[in-house]
C-alpha positions as CSV (number, residue, x, y, z in Angstrom):
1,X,4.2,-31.5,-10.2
2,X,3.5,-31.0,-13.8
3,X,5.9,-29.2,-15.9
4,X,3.4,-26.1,-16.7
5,X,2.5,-25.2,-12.8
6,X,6.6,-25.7,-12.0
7,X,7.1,-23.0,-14.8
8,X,4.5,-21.2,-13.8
9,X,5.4,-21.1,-10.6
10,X,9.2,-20.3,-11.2
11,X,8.1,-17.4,-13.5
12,X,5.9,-16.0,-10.8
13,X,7.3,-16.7,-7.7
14,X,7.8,-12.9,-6.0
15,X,4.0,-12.4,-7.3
16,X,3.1,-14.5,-5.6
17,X,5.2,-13.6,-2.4
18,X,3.5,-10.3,-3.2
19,X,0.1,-11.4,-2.9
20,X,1.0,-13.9,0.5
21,X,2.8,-11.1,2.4
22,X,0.0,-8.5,1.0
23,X,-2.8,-10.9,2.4
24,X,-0.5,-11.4,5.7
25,X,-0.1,-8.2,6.9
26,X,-3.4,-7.3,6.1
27,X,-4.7,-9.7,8.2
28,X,-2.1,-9.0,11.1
29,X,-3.4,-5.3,10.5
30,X,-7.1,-5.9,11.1
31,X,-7.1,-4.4,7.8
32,X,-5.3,-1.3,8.5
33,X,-3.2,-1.8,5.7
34,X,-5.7,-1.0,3.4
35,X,-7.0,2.0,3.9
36,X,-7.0,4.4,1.4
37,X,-4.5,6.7,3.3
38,X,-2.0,3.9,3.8
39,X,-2.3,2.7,-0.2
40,X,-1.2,6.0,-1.6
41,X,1.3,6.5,0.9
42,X,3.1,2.3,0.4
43,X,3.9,4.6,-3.6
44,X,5.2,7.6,-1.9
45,X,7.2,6.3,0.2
46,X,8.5,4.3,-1.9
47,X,8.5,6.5,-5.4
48,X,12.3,7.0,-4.7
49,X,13.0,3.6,-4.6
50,X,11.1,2.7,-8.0
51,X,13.2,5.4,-9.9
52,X,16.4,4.3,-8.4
53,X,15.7,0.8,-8.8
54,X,14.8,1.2,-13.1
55,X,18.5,2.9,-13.1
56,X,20.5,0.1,-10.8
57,X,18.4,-2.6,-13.4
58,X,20.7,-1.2,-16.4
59,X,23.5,-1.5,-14.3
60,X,22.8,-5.2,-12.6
61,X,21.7,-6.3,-16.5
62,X,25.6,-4.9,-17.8
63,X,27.1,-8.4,-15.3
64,X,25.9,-8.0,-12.0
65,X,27.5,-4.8,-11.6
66,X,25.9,-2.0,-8.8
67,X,26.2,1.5,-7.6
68,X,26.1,2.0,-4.7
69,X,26.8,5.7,-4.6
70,X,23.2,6.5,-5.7
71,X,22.0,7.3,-1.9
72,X,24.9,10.0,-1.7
73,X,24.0,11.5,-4.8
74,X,20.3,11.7,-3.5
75,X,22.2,13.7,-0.4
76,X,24.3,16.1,-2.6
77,X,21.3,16.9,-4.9
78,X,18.5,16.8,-2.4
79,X,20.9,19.2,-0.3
80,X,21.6,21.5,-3.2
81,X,18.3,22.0,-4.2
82,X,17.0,22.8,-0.5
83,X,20.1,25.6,-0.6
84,X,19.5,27.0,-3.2
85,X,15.7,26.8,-3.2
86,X,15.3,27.8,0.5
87,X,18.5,30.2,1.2
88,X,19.3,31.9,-2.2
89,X,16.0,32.2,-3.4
90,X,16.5,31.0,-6.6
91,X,13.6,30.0,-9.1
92,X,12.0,26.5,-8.6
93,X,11.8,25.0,-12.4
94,X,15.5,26.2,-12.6
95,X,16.5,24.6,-9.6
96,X,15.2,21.5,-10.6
97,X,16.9,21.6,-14.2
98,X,20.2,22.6,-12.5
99,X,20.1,19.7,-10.1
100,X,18.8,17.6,-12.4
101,X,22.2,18.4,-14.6
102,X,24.6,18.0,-11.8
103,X,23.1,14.3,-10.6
104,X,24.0,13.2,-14.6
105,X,27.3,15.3,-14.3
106,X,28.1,12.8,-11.3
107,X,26.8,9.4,-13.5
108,X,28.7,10.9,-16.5
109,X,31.7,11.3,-14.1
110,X,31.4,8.0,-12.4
111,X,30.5,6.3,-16.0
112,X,34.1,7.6,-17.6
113,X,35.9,5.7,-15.2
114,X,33.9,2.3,-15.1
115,X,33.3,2.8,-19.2
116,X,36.5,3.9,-20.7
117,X,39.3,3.7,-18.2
118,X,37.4,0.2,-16.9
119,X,37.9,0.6,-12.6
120,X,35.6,-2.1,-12.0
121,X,31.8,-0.5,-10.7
122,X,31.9,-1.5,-7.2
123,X,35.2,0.3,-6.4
124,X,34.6,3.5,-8.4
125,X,31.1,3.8,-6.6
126,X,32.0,3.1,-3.5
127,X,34.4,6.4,-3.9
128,X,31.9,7.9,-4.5
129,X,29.6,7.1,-2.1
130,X,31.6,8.7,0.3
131,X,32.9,11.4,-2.1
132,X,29.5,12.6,-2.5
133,X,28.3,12.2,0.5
134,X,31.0,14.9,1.9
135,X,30.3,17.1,-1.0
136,X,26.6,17.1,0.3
137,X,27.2,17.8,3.6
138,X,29.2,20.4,2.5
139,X,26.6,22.2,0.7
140,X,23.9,22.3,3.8
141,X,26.9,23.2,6.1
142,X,26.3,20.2,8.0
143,X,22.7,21.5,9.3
144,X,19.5,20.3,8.3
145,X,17.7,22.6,5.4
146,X,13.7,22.5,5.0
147,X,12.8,23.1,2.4
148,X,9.1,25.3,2.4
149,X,8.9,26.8,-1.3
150,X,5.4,25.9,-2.3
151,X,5.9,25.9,-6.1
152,X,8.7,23.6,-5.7
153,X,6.9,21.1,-3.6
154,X,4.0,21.4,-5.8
155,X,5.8,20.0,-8.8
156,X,6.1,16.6,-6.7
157,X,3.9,16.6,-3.7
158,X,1.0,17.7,-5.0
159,X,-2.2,15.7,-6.3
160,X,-4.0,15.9,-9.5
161,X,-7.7,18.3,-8.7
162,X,-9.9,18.8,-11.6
163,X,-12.5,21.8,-10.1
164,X,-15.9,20.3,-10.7
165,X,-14.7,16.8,-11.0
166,X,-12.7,16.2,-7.6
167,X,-14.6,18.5,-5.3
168,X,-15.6,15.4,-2.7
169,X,-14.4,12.5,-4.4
170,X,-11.5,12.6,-7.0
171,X,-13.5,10.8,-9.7
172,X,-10.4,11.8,-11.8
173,X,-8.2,8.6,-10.3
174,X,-11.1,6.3,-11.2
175,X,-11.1,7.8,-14.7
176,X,-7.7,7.3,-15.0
177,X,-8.0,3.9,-13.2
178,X,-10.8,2.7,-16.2
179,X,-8.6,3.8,-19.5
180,X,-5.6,1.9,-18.0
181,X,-7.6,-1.0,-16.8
182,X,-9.3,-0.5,-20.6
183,X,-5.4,-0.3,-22.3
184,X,-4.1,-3.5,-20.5
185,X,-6.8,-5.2,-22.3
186,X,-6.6,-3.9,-25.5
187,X,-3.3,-4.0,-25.7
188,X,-2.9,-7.7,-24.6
189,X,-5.8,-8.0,-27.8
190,X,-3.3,-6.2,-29.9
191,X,0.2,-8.0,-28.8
192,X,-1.9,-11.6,-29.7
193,X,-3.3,-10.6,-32.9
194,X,0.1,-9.2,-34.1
195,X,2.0,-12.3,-32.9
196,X,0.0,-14.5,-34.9
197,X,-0.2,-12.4,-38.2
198,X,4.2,-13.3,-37.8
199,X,3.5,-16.5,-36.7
200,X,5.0,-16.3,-33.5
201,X,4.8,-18.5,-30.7
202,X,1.6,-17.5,-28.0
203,X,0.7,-18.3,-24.4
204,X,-2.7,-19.7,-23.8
205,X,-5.1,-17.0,-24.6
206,X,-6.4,-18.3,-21.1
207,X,-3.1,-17.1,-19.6
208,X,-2.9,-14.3,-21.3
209,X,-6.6,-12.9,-20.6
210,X,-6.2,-14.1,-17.1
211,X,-3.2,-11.9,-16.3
212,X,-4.4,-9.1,-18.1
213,X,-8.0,-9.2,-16.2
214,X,-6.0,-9.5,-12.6
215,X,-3.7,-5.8,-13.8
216,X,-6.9,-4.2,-15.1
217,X,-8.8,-5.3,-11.7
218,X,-5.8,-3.8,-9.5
219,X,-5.2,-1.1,-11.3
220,X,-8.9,-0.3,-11.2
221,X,-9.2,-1.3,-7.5
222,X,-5.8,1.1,-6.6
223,X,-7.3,4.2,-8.1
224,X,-10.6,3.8,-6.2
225,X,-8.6,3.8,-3.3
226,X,-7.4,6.6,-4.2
227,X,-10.4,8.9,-5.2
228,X,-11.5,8.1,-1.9
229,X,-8.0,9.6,0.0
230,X,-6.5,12.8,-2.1
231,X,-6.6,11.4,-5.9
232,X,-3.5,11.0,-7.8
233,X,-0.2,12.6,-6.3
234,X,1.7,14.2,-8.9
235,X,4.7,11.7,-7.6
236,X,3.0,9.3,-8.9
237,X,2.5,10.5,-12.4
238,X,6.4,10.8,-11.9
239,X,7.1,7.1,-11.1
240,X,5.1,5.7,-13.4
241,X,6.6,7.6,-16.5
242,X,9.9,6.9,-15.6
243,X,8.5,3.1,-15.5
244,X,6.8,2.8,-18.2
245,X,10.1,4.7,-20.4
246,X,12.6,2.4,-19.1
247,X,10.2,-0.5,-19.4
248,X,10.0,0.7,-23.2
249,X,13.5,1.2,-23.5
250,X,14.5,-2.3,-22.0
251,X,11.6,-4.7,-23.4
252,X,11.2,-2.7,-27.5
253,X,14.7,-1.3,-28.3
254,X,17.8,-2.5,-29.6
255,X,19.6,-0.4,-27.5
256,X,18.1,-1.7,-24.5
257,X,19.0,-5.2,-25.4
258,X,22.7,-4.3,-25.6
259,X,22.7,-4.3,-21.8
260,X,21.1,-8.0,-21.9
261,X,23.7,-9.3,-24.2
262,X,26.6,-8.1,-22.2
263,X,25.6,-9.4,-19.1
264,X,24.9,-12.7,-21.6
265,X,28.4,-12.5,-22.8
266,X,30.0,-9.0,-23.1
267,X,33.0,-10.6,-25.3
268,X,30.9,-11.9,-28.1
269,X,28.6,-9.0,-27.7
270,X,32.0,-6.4,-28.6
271,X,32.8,-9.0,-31.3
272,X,29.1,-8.5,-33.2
273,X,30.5,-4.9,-33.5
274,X,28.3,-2.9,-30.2
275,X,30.5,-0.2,-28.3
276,X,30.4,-2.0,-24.9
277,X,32.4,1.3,-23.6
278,X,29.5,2.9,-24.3
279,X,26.5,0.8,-22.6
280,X,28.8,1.0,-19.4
281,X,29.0,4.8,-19.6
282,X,25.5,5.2,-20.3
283,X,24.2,2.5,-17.8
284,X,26.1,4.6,-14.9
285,X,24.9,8.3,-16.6
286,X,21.5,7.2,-16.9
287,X,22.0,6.1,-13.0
288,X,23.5,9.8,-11.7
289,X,20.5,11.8,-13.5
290,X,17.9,9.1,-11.8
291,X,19.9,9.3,-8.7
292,X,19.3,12.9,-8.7
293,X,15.6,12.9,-9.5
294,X,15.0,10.6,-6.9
295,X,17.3,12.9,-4.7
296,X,14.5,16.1,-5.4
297,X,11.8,13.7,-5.1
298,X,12.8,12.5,-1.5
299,X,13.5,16.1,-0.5
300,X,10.2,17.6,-1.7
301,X,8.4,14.3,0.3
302,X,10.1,14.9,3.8
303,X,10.6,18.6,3.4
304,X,13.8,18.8,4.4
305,X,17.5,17.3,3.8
306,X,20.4,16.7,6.3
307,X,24.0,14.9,5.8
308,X,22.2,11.5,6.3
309,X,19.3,11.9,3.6
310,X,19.9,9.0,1.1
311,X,21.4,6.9,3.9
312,X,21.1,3.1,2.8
313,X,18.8,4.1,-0.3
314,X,21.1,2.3,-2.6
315,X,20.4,-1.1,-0.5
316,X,16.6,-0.7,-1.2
317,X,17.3,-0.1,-4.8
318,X,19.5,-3.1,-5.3
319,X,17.2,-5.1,-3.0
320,X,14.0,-4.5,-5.0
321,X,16.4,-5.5,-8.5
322,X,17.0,-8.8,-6.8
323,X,14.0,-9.5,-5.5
324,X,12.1,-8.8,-8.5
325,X,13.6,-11.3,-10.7
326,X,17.3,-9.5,-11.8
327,X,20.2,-12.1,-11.8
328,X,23.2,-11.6,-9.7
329,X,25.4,-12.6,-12.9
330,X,24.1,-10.2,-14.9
331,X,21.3,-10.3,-18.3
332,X,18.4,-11.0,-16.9
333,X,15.8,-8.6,-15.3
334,X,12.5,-6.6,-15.6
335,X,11.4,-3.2,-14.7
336,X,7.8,-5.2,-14.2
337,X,10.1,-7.4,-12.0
338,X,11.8,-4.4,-10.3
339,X,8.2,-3.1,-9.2
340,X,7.2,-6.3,-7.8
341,X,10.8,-6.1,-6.2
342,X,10.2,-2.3,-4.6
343,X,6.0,-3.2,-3.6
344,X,7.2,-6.1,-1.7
345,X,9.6,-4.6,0.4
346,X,7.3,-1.4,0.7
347,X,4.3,-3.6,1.7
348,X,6.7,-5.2,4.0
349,X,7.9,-2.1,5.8
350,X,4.7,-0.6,5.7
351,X,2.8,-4.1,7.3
352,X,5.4,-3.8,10.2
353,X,5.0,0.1,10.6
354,X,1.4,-0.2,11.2
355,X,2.1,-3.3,13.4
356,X,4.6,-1.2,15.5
357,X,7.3,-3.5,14.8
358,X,10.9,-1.9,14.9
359,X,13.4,-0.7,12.7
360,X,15.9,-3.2,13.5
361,X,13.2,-6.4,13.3
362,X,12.6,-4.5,9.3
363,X,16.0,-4.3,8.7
364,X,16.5,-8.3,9.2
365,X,13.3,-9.4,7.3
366,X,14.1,-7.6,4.1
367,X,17.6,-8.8,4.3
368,X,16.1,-12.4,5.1
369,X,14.0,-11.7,1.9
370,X,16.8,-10.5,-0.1
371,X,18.8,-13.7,0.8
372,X,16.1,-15.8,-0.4
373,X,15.8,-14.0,-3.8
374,X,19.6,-14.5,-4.5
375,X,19.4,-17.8,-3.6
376,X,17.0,-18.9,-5.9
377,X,18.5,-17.0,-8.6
378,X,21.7,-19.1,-7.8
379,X,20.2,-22.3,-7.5
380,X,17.9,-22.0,-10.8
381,X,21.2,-20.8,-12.7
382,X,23.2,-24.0,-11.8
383,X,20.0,-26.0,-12.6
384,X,20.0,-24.6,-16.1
385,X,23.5,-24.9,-16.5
């Protein structure tokens, strides 16, 4: 094998999985799987875990390190705003600004201890986990809440209508589908011609062209699906900001590579003068206020919250980290990774939904796939090494 298809097939090995158990289940569906109906639904159900995940990322990039209290905070905020949304009345838009302050107040909390006092991540979560989890239960009294407030649900389970434009089909999604299709291009056009004006190394235009054709064609190719269903849910306006801001944050900022060079070596990283305190604290405040939106996200998609709500959610977040590409030791990662990460265990659950496949069979697949992803990560490190 030459060395250019083993590195490109290193680089894009959960792609690739991606596209085999896409085609798979497909086929084991009869082609259920890709009805429009079924596509907008594999991002709603799995919204939460794409907001969760691009939190968990900053924490896995600082060494390795994980919440794992993120599913409880989901309950305790998810709860909250169903109380005080449902039986106090209280205004939506404030409701959502209050709960989005008490899911940082939690990360800000939890981020003290790992950042300043140093309780290593795993033990301090793991309090809270079940610290949360009682305060949450607490809140709904131990019942289940539903939660029926239209302007409240609006805000996340609605879907984008233009009068005139999506009266039988939403030709807004396949607007929206042809400018991004249009800025994938243009911006790949942009990111060569700047590289070589510094001089900077290049892929092979043909690579480069290649991969940006393929986004732009399933980008273009989603949003027809989805003109033909309900058009864009506001949910997914939602998971794609919060995508595209951490993939900013992480990929073009200097203070996003402070997390990188920790988990590369957070001695020399405190010794070139950075406040590694600091990127712990923020890394595990960042996660409590994403933990939280993906709390009101989950409770405005099922319409209710009980004491279990959130229940394993951390697993799918760390999961899709893994999976996509983020190394157990810590500094290496991608949000682009992290969505490949979340899709291919959505597409897997989904696939085996629709197949009438059980919880338990899902449940031992996604931790067979998990495995898999750690193990290569292992086995290329001590190849490097």
């Amino acid at each position: 094998m030459s060395g250019k298809v083993k590195d490109f097939l290193t680089k894009y090995t959960m792609v690739l999985a991606l596209v085999i158990v896409f085609a798979l289940f497909s086929f084991l569906t009869d082609g259920r799987l890709l009805y429009a109906q079924n596509m907008s639904n594999l991002l709603l159900q799995n919204g939460y875990v794409l907001v969760l995940a691009c939190g968990m990322l900053l924490c896995i990039l600082t060494g390795g390190n994980i919440d794992l209290s993120v599913g409880s905070v989901n309950c305790l905020v998810g709860g909250l705003a169903a109380v005080l949304v449902t039986n106090m009345g209280l205004n939506p838009i404030l409701t959502i600004l209050l709960c989005l302050v008490i899911g940082l107040a939690v990360g800000v909390w939890q981020g003290y201890w790992i950042g300043y006092v140093r309780i290593p991540p795993f033990i301090t979560t793991l309090a809270g986990m079940f610290i949360f989890r009682g305060f949450g239960r607490l809140v709904l009294d131990n019942k289940t809440v539903s939660i029926q407030n239209k302007a409240f649900l609006d805000v996340f389970t609605s879907y984008v209508k233009i009068p005139g434009l999506d009266d039988t089909v939403s030709y807004s999604a396949i607007i929206v589908g042809v400018v991004a299709a249009i800025y994938v291009v243009f911006s790949t056009i942009n990111s060569r011609r700047n590289k070589a004006k510094k001089g900077y190394r290049q892929n092979s235009a043909v690579g480069d062209f290649g991969k940006a054709i393929i986004i732009a064609a399933v980008i273009l190719w989603y949003c027809y699906l989805l003109s033909q269903y309900k058009g864009i849910p506001v949910m997914m306006i939602w998971v794609v900001a919060i995508c595209l801001i951490y993939n900013f944050i992480t990929s073009k900022t200097a203070f996003g590579r402070y997390f990188y060079a920790i988990g590369g070596n957070e001695k020399a990283t405190k010794l070139s003068g950075i406040d590694t305190n600091k990127i712990y604290f923020v890394a595990y405040a960042n996660m409590g206020l994403l933990a939280g939106l993906a709390g009101l996200l989950c409770a405005a998609r099922v319409g209710s919250v009980n004491g279990n709500t959130g229940m394993s959610f951390e697993m799918d977040a760390i999961g899709s980290c893994f999976i996509g590409g983020a190394s157990a030791y810590g500094g290496v990662g991608t949000v682009g990774g992290v969505v490949i990460g979340a899709l291919l265990l959505g597409v897997i659950n989904m696939g085996m939904s629709i197949m009438g496949i059980g919880d338990s069979w899902q449940y031992i697949v996604k931790g067979a796939v998990l495995l898999v992803a750690v193990v290569f990560d292992v086995i290329s490190n001590r190849k490097s090494s």
